[in-house]
N, C-alpha and C positions, 0 to 999 in steps of 0.2 A: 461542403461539410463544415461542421461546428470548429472541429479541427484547424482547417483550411483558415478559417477567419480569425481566429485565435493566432494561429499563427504569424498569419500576414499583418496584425497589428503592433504600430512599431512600440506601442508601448506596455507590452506584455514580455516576457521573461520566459520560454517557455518552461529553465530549469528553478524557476520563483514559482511554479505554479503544480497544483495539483488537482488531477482530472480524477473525481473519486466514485464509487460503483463499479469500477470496469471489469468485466467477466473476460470469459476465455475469446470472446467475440471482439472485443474490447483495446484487450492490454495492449497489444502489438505496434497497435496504429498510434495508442496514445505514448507509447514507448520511442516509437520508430521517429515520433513530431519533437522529441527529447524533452517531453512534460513529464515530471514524476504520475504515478498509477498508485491510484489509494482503492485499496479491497476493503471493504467495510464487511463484514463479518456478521452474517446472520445462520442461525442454526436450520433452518428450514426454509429458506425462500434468498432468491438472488444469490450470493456467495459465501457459499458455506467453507467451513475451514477447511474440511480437506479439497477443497474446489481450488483454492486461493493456494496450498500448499502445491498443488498440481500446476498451477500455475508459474509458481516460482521455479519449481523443477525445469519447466518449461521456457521460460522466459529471463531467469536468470536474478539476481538479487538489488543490483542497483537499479536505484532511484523509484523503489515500488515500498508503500507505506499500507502496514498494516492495521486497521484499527478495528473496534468491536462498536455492536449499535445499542442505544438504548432508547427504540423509539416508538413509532406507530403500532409496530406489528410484533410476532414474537422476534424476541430478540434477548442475545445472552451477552449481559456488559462484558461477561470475565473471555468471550469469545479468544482475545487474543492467550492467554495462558494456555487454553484448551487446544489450539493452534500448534502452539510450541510442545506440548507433550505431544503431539501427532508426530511433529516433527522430527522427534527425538526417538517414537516409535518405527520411525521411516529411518533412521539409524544417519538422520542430517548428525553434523559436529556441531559443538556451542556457539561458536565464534559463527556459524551459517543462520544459527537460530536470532542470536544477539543481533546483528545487523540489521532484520527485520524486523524485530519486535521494539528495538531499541535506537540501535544507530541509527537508522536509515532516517527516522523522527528528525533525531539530536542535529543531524548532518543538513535536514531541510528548515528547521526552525532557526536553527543558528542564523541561520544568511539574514536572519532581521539582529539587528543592534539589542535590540530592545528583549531578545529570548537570554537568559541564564539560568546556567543548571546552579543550582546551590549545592553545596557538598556533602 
C-alpha cells in the first residue's frame, strides 16, 4: 500500500505531510499512518460538504484540512464557507468549526519557517 511506502521512508514526516481527496473509505487509514487527511470539497462528485462534515463527526478534528476545489469539473471555490454554515446548522460550536476551516491550516503551514500569517 501507497501508505506503507510512504511511511517506511526515512525521509518523509508523516505529521509534514498531507494525503488529500480521502473519503469515508479513506480518512482512517491515512489518520491511523498519523499523516494529516485534506477533503477537498466538491459540490456534486467525490467529497461533498456534508460528506466531509460526517466525516469529522466521525473521525474527529485533528490533523484533517479542509479545503474547496477550483478545477476540472464542477466545482464551488467558496465550498469551505458553505461547509461551515452546515456546520453550524448541525449545531457544531465556533471554536469546532474554526479549527477546521482555519486552525488546523495555520497549525500545518506553520511547521515550514517560511509560512507567516501577517495581522
Amino acid at each position: 500500500m501507497i501508505l506503507d511506502a510512504l511511511k517506511n521512508d526515512s525521509r518523509i514526516r508523516p505529521d509534514r505531510c498531507i494525503i488529500d481527496h480521502v473519503e469515508e473509505h479513506t480518512i482512517g487509514m491515512v489518520l491511523d499512518e498519523g499523516f494529516w487527511a485534506g477533503m477537498t470539497l466538491y459540490p456534486e462528485s467525490k467529497c461533498s460538504h456534508s460528506r466531509a462534515i460526517d466525516m469529522l463527526e466521525n473521525f474527529g478534528t485533528n490533523r484533517i484540512w479542509m479545503n474547496s476545489a477550483c478545477d476540472w469539473g464542477i466545482s464551488r471555490p467558496l465550498a469551505v464557507p458553505h461547509a461551515a454554515l452546515e456546520m453550524r446548522q448541525r449545531g457544531h460550536q465556533n471554536d469546532w468549526i474554526d479549527k477546521v476551516t482555519f486552525q488546523n491550516p495555520i497549525s500545518f503551514m506553520s511547521q515550514s519557517p517560511k509560512f507567516k500569517i501577517k495581522g
